[in-house]
C-alpha positions in Angstrom: 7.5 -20.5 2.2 7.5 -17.0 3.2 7.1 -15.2 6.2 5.7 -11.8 6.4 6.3 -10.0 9.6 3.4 -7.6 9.8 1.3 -5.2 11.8 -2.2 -4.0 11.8 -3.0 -0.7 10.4 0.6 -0.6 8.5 1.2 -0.9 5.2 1.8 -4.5 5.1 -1.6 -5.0 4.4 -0.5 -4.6 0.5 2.3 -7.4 0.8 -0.1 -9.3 2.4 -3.1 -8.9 0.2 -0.8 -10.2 -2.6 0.6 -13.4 -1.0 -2.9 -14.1 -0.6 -3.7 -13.6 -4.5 -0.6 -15.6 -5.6 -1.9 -18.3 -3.1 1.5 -19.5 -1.8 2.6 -20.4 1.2 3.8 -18.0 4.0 3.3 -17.9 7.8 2.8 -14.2 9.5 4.4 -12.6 12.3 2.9 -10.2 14.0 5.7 -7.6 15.2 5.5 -6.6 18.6 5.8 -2.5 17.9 4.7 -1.8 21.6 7.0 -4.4 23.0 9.9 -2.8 21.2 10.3 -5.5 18.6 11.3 -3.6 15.6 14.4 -2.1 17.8 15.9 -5.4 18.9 18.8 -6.5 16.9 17.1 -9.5 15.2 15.0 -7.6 14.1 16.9 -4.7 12.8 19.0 -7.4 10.9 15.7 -7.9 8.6 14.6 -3.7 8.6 17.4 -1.2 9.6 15.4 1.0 9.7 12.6 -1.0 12.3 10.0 -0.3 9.7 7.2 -2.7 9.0 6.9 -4.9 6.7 9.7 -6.8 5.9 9.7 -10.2 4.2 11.9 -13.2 4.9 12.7 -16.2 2.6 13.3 -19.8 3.0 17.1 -19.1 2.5 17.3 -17.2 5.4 17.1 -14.1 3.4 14.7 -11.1 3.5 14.0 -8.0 2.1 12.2 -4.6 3.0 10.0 -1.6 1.5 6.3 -3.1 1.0 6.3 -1.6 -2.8 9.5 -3.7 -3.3 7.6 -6.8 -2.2 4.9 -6.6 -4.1 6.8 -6.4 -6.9 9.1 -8.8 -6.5 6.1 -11.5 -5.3 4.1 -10.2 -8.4 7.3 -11.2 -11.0 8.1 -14.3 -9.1 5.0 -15.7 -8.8 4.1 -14.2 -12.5 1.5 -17.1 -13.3 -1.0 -14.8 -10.6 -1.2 -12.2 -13.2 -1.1 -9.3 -10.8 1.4 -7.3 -12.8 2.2 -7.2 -16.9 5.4 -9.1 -17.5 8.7 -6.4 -18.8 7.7 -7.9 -22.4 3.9 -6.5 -22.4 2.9 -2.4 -23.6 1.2 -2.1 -20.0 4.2 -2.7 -18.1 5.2 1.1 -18.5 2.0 2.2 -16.6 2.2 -0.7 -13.8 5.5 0.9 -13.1 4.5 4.3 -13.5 1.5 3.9 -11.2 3.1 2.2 -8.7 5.8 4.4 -7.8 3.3 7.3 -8.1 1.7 5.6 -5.4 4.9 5.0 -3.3 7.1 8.1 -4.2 4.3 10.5 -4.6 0.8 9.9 -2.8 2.4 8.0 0.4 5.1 10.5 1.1 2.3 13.3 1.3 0.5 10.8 4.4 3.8 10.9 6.0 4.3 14.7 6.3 0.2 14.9 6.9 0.7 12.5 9.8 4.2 13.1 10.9 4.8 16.7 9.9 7.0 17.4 12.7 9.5 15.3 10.9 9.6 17.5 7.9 10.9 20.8 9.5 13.7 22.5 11.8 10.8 24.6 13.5 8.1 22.9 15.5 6.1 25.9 14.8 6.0 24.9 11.0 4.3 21.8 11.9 1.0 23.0 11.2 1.8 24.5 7.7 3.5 21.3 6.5 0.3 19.4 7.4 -1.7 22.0 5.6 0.1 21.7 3.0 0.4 17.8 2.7 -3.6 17.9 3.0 -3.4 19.8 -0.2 -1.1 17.9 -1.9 -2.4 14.7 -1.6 -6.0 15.9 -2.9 -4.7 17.3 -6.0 -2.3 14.0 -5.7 -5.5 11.7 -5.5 -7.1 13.9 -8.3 -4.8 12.8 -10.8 -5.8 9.0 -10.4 -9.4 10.3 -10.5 -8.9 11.6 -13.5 -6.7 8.2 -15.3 -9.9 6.0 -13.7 -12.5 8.3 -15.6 -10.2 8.1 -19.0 -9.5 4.3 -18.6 -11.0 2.9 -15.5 -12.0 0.6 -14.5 -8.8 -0.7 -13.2 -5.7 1.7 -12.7 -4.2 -0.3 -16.1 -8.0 0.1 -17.4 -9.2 -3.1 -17.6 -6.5 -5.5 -16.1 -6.9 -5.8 -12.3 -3.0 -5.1 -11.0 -1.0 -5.1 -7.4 -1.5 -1.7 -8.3 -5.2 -1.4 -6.9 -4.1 -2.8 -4.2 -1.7 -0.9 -3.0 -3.8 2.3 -4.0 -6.8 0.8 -2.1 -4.9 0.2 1.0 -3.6 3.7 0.6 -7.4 5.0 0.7 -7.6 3.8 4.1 -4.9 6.1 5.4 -6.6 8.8 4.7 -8.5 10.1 8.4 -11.8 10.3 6.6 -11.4 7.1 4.3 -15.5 7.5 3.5 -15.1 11.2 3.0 -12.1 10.6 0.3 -13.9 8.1 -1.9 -17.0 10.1 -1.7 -15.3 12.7 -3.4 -13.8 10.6 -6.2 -16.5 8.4 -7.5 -14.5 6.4 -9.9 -11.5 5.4 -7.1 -14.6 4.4 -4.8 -15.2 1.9 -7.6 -11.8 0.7 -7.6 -11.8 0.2 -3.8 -15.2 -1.3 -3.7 -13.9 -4.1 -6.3 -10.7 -4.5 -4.0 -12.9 -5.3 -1.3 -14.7 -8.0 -3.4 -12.0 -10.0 -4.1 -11.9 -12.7 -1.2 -8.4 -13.4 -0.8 -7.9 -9.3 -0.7 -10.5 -9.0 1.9 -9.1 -11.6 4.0 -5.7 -9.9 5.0 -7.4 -7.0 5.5 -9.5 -8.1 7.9 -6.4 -8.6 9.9 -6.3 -5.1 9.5 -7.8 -2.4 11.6 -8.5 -0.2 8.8 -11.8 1.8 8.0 -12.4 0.8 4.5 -14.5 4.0 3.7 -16.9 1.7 2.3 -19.3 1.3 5.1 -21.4 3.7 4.3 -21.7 3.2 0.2 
């Protein structure tokens, strides 16, 4: 059994959403971030960081970084089919999408959100999250475009951990509804994210916006 410790509005929704598709066992534990949870010692034992999510095992053992768990749940658990095994031609684009997502897209919500963090001068705040609003459209363009050349999945017509994780990144976004009625075809994507009951169950434990509410 796994346990996922968690909070709303956080990018555990994607680690989530996939032990939910896998349909294995795992119990949640909501982190208290208010209370100061993440900085106790146990905690910080699991995340050194006192980031969420983190993952633990029945072995005692845990791990960190929510694209890292999806991964590893999606090649454990490889019967779910939510990710091309090393041996198929369209595990090159899971990978490539994936860290695209993580290394690329979700950096550019950190420096939009937190741009303080990203300079010496407090006065440069404002430019870096000028910038990062930049960034991320021509950023979200890109995936535009791959969904009008090969939609309707990201990997065309395989559904992947990849849409998850690029439909939970949609909600990030301060205008989620405003985002996906700008890009028709990652809209789609998010709308058939949403369909899927298992994925719409952990993120109703959510507090996101889906964006969808008015499509």
């Amino acid at each position: 059994m796994y346990e996922l410790y968690w909070h709303p509005s956080s990018s555990s929704y994607a680690p989530m959403a996939v032990l939910e598709e896998i349909g294995v066992s795992f119990t949640l534990h909501q982190v208290d971030y208010d209370g100061g949870e993440t900085r106790s010692p146990d905690y910080l034992l699991i995340q050194p960081l006192g980031l969420i999510p983190a993952l633990r095992f029945e072995n005692g053992g845990s791990m960190f970084e929510s694209a890292a768990i999806v991964l590893h749940l999606c090649d454990r658990h490889s019967g779910a089919m939510l990710a091309p095994s090393p041996e198929q031609a369209e595990r090159s684009a899971y990978l490539q999408w994936l860290f695209f997502l993580t290394d690329t897209l979700y950096p550019s919500y950190n420096r939009y959100y937190h741009p303080a963090r990203y300079t010496a001068d407090s006065s440069g705040a404002a430019d870096v999250k000028e910038q990062a609003r930049r960034t991320m459209l021509k950023q979200w363009q890109v995936i535009e475009g791959a969904l009008q050349r090969n939609g309707p999945w990201i990997l065309g017509q395989r559904f992947s951990a990849c849409d998850i994780y690029l439909q939970m990144i949609t909600t990030w976004h301060e205008n989620p509804a405003e985002l996906l009625g700008t890009y028709p075809r990652i809209r789609e994507l998010a709308r058939g994210v949403m369909a899927r009951p298992r994925c719409r169950r952990a993120f109703e434990r959510h507090t996101f916006e889906s964006g969808l509410e008015s499509h």
